[in-house]
N, C-alpha and C positions, 0 to 999 in steps of 0.2 A: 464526322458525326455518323451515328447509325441508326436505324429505325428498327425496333423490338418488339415481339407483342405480349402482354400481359397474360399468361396463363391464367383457366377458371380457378388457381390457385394461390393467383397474386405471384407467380414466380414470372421473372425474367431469364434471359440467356444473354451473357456477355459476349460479344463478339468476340472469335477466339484470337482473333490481334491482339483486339483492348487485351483479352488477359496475358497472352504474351509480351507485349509491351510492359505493362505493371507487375509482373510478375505473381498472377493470381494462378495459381495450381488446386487442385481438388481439397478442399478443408480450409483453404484461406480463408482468413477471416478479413470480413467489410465492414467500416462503418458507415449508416447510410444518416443523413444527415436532410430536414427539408427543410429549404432556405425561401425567400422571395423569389428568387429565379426558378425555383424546379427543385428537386431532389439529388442530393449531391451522394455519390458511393465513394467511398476512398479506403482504401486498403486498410487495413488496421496499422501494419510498417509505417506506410504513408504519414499515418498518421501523427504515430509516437513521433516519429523523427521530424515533423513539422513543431511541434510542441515540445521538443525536447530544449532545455534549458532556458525555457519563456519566462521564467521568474528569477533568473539569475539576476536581470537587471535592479531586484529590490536590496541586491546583499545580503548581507549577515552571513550564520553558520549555516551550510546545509541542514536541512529537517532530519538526515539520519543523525547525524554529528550531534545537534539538541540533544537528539530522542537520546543515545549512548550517555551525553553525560548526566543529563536529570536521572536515567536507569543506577547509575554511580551514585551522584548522591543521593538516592533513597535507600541502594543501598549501604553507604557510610551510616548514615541514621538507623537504618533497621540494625546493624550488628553495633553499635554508640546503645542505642536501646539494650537493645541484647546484654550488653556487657554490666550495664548498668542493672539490669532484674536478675542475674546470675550473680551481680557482688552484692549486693542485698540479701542474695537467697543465704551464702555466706557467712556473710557476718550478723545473722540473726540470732539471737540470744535463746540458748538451747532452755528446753525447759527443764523445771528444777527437780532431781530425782528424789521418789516418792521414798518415802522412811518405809522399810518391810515388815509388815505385821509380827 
């Protein structure tokens, strides 16, 4: 554990261990998190990769997988439409040609 002191800026300085050990370099990004206990930082990596496939346990199809086929059939339906207002346009009854003065 280490002891820090709060800049009139609100900034901190990470011990340059801690960032070595966690692998924070210049531009890393944190996310800082307040809990009951205190104020929690954890790396943005850290983070993804604690949360990463936390919902797999509900099943079904991945949410891209959904998203790709509902994109499919809407498009089936927009060109079903399409085809459907193009042979209509078609087979619409020509108007009847005018006698020439």
């Amino acid at each position: 554990m280490a002891t820090v002191r709060v800049s009139t800026k609100g900034q901190i300085v990470i011990p340059a261990e801690m960032r070595r050990r966690r692998g924070l370099t210049p531009g890393s990004h944190v996310s800082i998190e307040e809990t009951d206990q205190g104020i929690v930082l954890r790396s943005t990596e850290e983070l993804i990769r604690s949360t990463r496939g936390m919902l797999r346990h509900l099943g079904g199809k991945p949410l891209t997988q959904e998203l790709l086929e509902e994109r499919r059939r809407d498009l089936e339906l927009e060109e079903a439409r399409f085809e459907r207002l193009s042979g209509s346009a078609k087979r619409a009854p020509k108007e009847p040609a005018r006698p020439s003065a």
